[in-house]
C-alpha positions as CSV (number, residue, x, y, z in Angstrom):
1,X,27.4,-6.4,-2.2
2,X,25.3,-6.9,0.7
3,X,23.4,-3.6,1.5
4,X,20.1,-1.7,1.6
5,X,18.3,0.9,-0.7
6,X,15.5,3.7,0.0
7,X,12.8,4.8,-2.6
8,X,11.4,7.4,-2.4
9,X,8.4,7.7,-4.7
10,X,6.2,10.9,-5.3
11,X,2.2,11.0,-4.4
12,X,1.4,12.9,-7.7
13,X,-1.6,14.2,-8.6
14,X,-4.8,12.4,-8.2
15,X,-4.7,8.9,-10.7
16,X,-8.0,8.8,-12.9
17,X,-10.7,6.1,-11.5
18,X,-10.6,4.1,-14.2
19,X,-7.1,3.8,-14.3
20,X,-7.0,3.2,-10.4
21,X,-9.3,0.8,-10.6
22,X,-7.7,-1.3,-13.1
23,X,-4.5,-1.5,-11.4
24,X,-6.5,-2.3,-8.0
25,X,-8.1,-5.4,-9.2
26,X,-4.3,-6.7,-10.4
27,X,-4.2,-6.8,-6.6
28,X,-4.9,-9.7,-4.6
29,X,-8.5,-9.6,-2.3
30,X,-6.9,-9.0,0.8
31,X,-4.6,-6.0,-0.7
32,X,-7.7,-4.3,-2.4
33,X,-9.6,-4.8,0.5
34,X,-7.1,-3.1,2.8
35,X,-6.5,-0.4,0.7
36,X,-10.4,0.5,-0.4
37,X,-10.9,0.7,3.6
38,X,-9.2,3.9,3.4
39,X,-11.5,7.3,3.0
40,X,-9.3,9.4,1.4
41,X,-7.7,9.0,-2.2
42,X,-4.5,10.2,-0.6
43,X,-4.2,6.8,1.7
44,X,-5.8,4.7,-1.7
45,X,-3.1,6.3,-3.8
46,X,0.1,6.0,-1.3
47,X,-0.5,2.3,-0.7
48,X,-2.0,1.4,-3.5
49,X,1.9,3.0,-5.3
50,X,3.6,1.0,-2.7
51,X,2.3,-2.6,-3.5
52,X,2.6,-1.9,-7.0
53,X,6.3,-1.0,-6.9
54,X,7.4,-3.7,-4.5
55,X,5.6,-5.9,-7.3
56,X,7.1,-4.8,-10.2
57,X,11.0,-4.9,-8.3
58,X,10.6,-8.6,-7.5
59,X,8.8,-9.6,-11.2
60,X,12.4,-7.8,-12.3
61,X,14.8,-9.2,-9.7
62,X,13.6,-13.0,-9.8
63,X,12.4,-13.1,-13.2
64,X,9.0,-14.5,-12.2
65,X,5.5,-13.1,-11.1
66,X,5.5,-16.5,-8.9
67,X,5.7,-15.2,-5.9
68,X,3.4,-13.7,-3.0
69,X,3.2,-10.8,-0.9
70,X,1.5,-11.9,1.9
71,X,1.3,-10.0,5.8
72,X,1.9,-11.3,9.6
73,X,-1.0,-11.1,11.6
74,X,0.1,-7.8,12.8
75,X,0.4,-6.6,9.2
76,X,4.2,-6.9,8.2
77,X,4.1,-7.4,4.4
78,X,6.7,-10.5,3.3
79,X,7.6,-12.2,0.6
80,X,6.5,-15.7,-0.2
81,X,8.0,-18.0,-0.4
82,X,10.4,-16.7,1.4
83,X,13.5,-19.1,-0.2
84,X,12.8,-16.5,-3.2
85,X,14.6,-13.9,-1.5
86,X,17.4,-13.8,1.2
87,X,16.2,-9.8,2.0
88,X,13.5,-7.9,3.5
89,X,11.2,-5.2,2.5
90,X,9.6,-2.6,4.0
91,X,6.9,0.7,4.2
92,X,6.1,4.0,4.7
93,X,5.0,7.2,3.6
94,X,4.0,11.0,4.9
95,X,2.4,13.7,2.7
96,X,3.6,13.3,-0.8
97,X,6.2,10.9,-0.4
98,X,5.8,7.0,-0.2
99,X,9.1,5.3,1.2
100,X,10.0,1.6,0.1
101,X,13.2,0.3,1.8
102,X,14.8,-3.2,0.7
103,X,17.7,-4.9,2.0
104,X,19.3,-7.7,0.5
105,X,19.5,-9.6,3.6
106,X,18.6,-9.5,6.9
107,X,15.4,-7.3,8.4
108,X,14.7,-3.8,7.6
109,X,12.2,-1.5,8.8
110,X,11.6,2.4,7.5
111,X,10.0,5.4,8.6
112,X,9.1,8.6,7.0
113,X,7.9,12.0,8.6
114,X,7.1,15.5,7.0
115,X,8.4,17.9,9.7
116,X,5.4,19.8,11.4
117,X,3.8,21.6,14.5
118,X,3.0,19.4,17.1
119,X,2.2,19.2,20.5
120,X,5.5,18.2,21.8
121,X,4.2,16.9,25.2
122,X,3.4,13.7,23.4
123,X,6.7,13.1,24.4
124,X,6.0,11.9,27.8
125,X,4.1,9.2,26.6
126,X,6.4,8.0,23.8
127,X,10.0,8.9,25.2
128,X,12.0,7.2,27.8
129,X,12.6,9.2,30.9
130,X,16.5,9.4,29.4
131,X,15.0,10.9,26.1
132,X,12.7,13.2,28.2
133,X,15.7,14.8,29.9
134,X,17.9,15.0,27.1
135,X,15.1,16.6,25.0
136,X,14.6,19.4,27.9
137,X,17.9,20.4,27.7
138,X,17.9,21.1,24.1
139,X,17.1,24.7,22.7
140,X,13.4,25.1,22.0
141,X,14.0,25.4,18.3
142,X,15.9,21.8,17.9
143,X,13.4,20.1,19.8
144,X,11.1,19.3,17.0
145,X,14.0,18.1,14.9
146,X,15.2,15.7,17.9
147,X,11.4,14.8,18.1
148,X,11.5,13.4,14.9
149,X,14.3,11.7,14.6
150,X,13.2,9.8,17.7
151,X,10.1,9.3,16.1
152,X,11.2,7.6,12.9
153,X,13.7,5.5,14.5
154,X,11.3,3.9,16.7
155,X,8.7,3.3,14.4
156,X,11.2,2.1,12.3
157,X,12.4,-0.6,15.2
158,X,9.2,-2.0,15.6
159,X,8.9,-2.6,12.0
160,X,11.9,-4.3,12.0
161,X,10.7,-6.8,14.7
162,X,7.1,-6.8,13.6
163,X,5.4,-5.7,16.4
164,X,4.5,-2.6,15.1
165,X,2.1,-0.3,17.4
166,X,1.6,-2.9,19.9
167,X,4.8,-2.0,21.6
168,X,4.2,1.6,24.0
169,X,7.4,3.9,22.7
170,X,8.1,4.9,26.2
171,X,9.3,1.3,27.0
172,X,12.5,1.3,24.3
173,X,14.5,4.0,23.5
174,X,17.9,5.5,23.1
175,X,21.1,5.8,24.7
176,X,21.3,10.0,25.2
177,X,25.4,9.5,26.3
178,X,26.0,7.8,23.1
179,X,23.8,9.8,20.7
180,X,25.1,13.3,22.1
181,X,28.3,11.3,20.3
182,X,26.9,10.8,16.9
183,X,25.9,7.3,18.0
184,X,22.5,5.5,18.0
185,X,22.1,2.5,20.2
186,X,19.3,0.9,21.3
187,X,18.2,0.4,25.2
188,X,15.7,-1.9,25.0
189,X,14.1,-2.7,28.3
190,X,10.8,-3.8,27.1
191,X,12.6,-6.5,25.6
192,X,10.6,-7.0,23.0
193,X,12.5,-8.4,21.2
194,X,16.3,-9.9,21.3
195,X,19.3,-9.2,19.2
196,X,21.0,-6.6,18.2
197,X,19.7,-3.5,15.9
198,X,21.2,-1.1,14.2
199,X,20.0,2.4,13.0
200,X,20.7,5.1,10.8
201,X,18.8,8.5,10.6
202,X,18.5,10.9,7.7
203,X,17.0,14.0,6.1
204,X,15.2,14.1,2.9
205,X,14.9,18.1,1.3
206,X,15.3,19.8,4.7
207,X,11.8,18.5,6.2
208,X,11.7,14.7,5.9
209,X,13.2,12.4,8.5
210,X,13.7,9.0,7.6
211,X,14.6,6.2,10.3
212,X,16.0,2.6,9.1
213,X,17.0,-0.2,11.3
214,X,18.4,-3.3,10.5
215,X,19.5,-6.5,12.0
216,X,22.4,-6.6,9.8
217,X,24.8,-3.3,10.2
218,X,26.4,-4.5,6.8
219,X,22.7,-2.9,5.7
220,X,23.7,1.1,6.7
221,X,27.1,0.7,5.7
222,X,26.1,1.1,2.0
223,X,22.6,2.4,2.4
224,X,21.4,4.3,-0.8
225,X,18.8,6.7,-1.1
226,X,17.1,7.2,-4.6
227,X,13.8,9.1,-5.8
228,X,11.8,7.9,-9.0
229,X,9.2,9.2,-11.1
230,X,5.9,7.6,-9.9
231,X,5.1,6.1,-13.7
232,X,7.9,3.6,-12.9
233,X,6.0,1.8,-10.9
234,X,3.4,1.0,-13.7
């Protein structure tokens, strides 16, 4: 069946050096390099979880460790070569959790957000003017949620498409009419890219949202959402 998955994998506690270490150096140069940039052992840990497990799924699926993940030059991991796989794969993570979405065709990109305070008139740089108004009309204590959910979906867009943060948020968005109808479709005057997207947005425990888009709606038809113990990935 043609469809996508989430995992959701837990931070933990702190891995010990040694042991991080190890499982660093089974990482290619430019992986280690990337992920040693970061300062914190959080950011080490999340990505470092994240490559591992997207390792250890295609070793399983195709039988082989002959394979490559390699990254766009804006950073879009991929799977090489690509005639391996007919799917897509994707990141993120927030807090303690680290998200890994795979399709088994077509493009997918994922988002994850803890729910917290922020300054909500960041909207007027990343909403639409349509998403502005909508948002004002909405009792103060659901605008964080809609904020969110925003949020993930468009980060989640320009994952699918690979642009990632070069695209300004306030020049895509969403159709308010539609989404006041339980519907989310995309208004993309940017034009960043062409096509047509689909998107699906969901709660994890009460204070995660989690965007997905896809090129391929067969992808959120049968979307599944799964959590598994970090030592998995090892």
């Amino acid at each position: 069946m043609k469809n996508a998955k989430l995992i959701i994998i837990p931070l933990g506690n702190r891995l010990e050096n040694t042991f991080l270490t190890r499982k660093l150096n089974s990482l290619p140069k430019y992986e280690r390099d990337k992920i040693s940039a970061y300062h914190n052992w959080e950011d080490k840990q999340r990505s470092l979880l994240a490559q591992l497990y997207i390792r250890k799924y295609f070793t399983e699926l195709l039988n082989t460790t002959n394979f490559l993940i390699e990254r766009t030059e804006k950073g879009r991991p991929y799977l090489s070569p690509p005639q391996l796989f007919n799917g897509d794969f994707n990141f993120s993570h927030s807090s303690d959790k680290i998200l890994c979405g795979i399709s088994t065709h077509g493009k997918i990109g994922v988002d994850i957000e803890k729910k917290h305070l922020i300054d909500l008139s960041i909207t007027k740089y990343c909403f639409t003017r349509e998403e502005v108004l909508y948002y004002k009309d909405l009792r103060f204590e659901e605008r964080l949620s809609f904020f969110f959910k925003i949020w993930t979906l468009k980060e989640a867009f320009v994952k699918t498409t690979g642009e990632g943060m070069s695209v300004h948020f306030s020049d895509f968005g969403f159709d308010m009419d539609n989404w006041g109808k339980g519907k989310i479709t995309l208004r993309n005057k940017s034009k960043v890219s062409t096509g047509t997207f689909h998107f699906k947005s969901l709660k994890f425990h009460n204070n995660f949202f989690i965007g997905v888009c896809s090129n391929k709606i067969e992808n959120l038809n049968h979307i599944k959402l799964q959590t598994i113990d970090r030592f998995k990935v090892f």
